[in-house]
C-alpha positions as CSV (number, residue, x, y, z in Angstrom):
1,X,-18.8,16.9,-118.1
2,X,-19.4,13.3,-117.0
3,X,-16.9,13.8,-114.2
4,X,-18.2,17.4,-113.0
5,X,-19.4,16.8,-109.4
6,X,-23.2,16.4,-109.3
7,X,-23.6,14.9,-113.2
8,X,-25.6,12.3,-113.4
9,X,-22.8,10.0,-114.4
10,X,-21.2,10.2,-111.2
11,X,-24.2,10.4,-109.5
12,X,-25.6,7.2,-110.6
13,X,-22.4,5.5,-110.7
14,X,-22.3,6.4,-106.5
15,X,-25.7,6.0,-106.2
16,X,-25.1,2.4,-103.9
17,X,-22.1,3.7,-102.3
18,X,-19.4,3.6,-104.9
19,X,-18.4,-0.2,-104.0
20,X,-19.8,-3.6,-104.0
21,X,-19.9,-6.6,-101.8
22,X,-16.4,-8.8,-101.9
23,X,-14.6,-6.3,-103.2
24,X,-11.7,-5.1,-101.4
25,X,-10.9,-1.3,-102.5
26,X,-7.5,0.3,-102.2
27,X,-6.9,4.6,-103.2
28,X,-4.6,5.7,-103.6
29,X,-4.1,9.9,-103.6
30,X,-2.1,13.2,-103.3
31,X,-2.0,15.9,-101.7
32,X,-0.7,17.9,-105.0
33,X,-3.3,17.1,-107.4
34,X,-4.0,19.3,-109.3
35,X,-6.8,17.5,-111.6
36,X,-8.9,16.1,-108.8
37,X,-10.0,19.0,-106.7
38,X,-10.2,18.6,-104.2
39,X,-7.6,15.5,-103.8
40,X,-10.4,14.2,-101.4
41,X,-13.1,13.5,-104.1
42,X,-10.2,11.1,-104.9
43,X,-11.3,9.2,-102.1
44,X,-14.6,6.2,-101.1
45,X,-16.5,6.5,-98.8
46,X,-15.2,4.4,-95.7
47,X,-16.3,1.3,-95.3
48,X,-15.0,-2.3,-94.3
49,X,-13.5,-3.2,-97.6
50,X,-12.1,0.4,-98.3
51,X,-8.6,1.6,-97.7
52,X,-8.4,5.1,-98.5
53,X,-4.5,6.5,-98.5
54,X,-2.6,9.6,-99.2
55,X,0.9,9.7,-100.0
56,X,2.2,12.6,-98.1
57,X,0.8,10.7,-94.3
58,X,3.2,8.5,-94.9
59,X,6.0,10.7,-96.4
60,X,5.8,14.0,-96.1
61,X,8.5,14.9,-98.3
62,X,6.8,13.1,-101.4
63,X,5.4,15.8,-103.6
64,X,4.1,13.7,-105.8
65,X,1.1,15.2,-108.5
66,X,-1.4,13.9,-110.5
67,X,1.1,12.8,-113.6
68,X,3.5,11.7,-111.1
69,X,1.5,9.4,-109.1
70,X,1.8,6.6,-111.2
71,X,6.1,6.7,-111.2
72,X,5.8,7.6,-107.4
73,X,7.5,5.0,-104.9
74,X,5.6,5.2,-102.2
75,X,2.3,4.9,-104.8
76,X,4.1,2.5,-106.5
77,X,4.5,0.1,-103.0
78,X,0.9,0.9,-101.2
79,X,-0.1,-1.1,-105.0
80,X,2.0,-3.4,-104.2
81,X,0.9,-4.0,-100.8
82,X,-2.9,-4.2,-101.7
83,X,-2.1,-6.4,-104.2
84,X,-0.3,-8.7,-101.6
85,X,-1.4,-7.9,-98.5
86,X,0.1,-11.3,-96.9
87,X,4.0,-10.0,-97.6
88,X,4.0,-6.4,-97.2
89,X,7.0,-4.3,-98.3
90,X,7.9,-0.9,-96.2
91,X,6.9,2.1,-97.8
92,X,10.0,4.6,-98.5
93,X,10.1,7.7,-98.2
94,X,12.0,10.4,-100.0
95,X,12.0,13.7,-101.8
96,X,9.7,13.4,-105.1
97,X,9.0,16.4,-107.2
98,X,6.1,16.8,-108.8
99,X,6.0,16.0,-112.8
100,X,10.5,15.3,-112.3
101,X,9.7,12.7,-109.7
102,X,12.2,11.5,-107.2
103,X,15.7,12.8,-106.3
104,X,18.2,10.1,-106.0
């Protein structure tokens, strides 16, 4: 119940926004989620210290779901990148399947 859209848990918990000052947020999403529905809930609001991303704009053939997301290579480096934004790494891009994950 506390993450139904409109209970008072989320609503107090986005009551300033979602984010705080000197924060810098990074989300990461899919398309294929099936838990967060729609994926775009998944996302902040914008704003100067939010970087809102979804897998399949920078690889369409990722099909990446909600259990995969975590095992997901292109997830895996846009982490990777927020974490070190000074030496970024390019994000691949190749055929995942949801749950199996990618095809090598």
């Amino acid at each position: 119940m506390e993450q139904e859209v409109g209970s008072p848990f989320l609503t107090a918990l986005n009551a300033d926004g979602g984010t705080v000052p000197g924060v810098e947020y990074t989300v990461i999403a899919t398309r294929y989620d099936e838990v967060v529905t729609p994926y775009t809930n998944s996302f902040l609001p914008p704003g100067p210290h939010v970087t809102d991303i979804l897998v399949q704009d920078q690889c369409p053939l990722d099909a990446t779901d909600h259990l995969e997301i975590g095992y997901d290579p292109v997830a895996l480096t846009d982490v990777l990148n927020a974490l070190d934004p000074a030496h970024p790494r390019p994000v691949p891009c190749q055929v995942v399947l949801p749950v199996t994950g990618p095809l090598l």
